[in-house]
C-alpha positions in Angstrom: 76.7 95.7 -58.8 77.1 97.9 -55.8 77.2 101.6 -55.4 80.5 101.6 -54.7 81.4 100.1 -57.8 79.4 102.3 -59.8 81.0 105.3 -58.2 84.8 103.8 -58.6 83.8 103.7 -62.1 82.7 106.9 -62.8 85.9 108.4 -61.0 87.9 106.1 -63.3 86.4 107.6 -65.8 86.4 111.2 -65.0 90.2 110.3 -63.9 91.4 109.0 -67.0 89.8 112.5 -68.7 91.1 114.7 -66.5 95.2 113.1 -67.1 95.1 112.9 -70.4 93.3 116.1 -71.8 94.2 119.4 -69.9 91.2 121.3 -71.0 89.1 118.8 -69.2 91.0 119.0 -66.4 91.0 122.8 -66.4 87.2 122.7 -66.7 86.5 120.6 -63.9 89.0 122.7 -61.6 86.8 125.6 -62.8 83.7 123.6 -61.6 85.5 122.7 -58.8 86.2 126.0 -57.7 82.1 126.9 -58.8 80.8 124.4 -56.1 83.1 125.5 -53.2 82.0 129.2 -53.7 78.5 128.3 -54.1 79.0 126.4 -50.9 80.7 129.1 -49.1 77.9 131.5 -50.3 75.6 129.5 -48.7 77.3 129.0 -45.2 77.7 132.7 -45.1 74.0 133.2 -45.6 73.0 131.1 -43.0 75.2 132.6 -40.6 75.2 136.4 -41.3 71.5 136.8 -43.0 69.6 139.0 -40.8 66.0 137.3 -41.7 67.6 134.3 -39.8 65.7 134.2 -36.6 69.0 132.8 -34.2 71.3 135.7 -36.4 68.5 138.2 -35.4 68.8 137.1 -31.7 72.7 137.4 -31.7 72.3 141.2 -33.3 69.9 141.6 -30.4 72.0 140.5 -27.8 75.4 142.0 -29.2 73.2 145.4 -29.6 71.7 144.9 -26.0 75.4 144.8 -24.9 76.7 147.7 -26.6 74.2 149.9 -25.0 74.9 148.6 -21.9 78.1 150.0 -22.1 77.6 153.0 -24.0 75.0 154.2 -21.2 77.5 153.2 -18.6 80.3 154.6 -19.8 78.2 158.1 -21.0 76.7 158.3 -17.0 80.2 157.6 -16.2 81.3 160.7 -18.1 78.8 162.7 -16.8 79.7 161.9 -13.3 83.0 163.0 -13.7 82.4 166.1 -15.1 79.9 167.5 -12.9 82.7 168.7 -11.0 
């Protein structure tokens, strides 16, 4: 017997649960809903989690940036106004 027979029966299974008793199916919604969170947790970490090294190098660079133009724009002030 094959994998995939061994998973078509188990979703058979978990099927014929989840149509004929709505508490099952309610609970695996629930667990459903569980995993994608946990999963979106996760994804979120990985991208926004400052101990990352590559998110700590896009901070830098978006920082970098930002003074950039904050120092040009505050030397560009002070230009005008020396007047």
């Amino acid at each position: 017997m094959t994998s995939q027979y061994i998973f078509f029966l188990l979703f058979a299974v978990a099927a014929y649960f989840i149509v004929t008793d709505e508490s099952i199916a309610a609970a695996f919604y629930y667990v459903i809903g569980i995993i994608t969170n946990y999963i979106r947790g996760r994804v979120w970490l990985l991208t926004n989690d400052p101990r990352n090294p590559v998110v700590k190098y896009l901070i830098y660079r978006r920082s970098l940036k930002l003074a950039r133009e904050l120092t040009a724009k505050i030397n560009n002030h002070i230009e005008n106004n020396k007047d």
